[in-house]
ZABA-529449 format. One record per residue (C-alpha): x, y, z; residue in one letter. Coordinates in steps of 0.2 Angstrom, whole numbers, plus 5000, padded with zeros to 4 digits. Layout:
N
SITE_east_north_up_r
SITE_X_Y_Z_a
...
END
This chain:
108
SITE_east_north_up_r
SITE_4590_4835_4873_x
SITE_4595_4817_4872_x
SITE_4612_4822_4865_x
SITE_4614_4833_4881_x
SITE_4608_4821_4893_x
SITE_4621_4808_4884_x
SITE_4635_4823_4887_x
SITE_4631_4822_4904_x
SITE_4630_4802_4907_x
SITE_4649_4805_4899_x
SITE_4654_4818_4909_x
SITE_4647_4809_4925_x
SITE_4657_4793_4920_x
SITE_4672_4803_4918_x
SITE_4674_4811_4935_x
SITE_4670_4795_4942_x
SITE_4684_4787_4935_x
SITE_4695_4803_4941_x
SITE_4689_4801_4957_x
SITE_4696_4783_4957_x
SITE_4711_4789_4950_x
SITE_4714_4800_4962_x
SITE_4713_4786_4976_x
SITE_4725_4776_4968_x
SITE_4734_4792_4966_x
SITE_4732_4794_4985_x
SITE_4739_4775_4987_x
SITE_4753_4776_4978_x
SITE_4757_4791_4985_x
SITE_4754_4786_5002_x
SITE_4767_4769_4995_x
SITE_4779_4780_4989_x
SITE_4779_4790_5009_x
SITE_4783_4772_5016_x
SITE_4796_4767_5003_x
SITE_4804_4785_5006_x
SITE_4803_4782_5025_x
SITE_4812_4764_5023_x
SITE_4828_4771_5009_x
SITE_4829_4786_5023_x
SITE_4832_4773_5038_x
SITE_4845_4764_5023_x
SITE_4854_4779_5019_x
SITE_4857_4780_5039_x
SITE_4863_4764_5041_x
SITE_4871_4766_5025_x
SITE_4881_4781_5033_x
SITE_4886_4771_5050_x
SITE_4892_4757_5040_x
SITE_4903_4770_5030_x
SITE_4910_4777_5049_x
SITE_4913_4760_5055_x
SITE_4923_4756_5037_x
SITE_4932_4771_5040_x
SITE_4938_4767_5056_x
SITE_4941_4749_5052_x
SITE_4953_4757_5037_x
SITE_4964_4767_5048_x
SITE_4966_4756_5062_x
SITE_4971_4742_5044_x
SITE_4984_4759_5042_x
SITE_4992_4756_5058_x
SITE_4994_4737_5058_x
SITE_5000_4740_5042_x
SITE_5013_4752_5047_x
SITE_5019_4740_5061_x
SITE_5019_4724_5052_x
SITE_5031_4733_5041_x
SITE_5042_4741_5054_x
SITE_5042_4721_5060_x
SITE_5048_4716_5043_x
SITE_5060_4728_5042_x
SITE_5067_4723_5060_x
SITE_5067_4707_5056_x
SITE_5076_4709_5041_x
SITE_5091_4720_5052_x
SITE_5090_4705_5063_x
SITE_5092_4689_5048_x
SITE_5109_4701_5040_x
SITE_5114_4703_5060_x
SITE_5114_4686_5060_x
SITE_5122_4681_5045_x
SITE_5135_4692_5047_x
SITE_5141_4684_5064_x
SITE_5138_4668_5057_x
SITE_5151_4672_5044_x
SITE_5162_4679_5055_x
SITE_5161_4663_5065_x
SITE_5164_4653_5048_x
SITE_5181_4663_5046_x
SITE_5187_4661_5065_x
SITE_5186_4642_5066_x
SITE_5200_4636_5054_x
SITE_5212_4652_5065_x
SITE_5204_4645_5082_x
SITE_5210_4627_5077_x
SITE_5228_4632_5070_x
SITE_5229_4643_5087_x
SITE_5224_4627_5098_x
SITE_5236_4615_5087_x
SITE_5251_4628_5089_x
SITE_5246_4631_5109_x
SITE_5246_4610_5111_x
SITE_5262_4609_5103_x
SITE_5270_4622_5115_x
SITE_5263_4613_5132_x
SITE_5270_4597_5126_x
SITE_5287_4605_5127_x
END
């Protein structure tokens, strides 16, 4: 009998400590439900952050788009420019012959 009594001590100390297993069981699962509840508010702010990047990248499309068509004008404008400015390099020295020749004519 003592060896079934000792059996039972065992067994008694053994579902005692299950029974404290199981309420840290219960705490970390009870843990895990709070963690869970704080990733799912990330994972939605995560997601609006993403919208807002989104938005953010196509409205960077469009300044893009128009800073290029800016550089591109401004380019037409700069050869628009040269070009005039050569044109106006190769009138002088006619301009000047043109106005020598025209003096030369009034004083006669």
């Amino acid at each position: 009998m003592a060896e079934s009594s000792i059996t039972i001590e065992i067994l008694k100390g053994i579902r005692e400590e299950l029974r404290g297993t199981n309420t840290r069981l219960d705490d970390v699962n009870a843990r895990l439900d709070g963690v869970s509840e704080r990733l799912d508010g990330v994972s939605e702010r995560l997601d609006i952050t993403i919208e807002r990047a989104d938005v953010t990248n196509q409205r960077l499309e469009i300044v893009e788009s128009r800073l290029i068509d800016l550089v591109q004008g401004q380019r037409f404008l700069i050869r628009y420019t040269k070009t005039l400015a050569e044109r106006q390099t190769k009138l002088e020295p006619r301009v000047s012959r043109l106005e020598g020749r025209v003096d030369k004519l009034e004083s006669k």
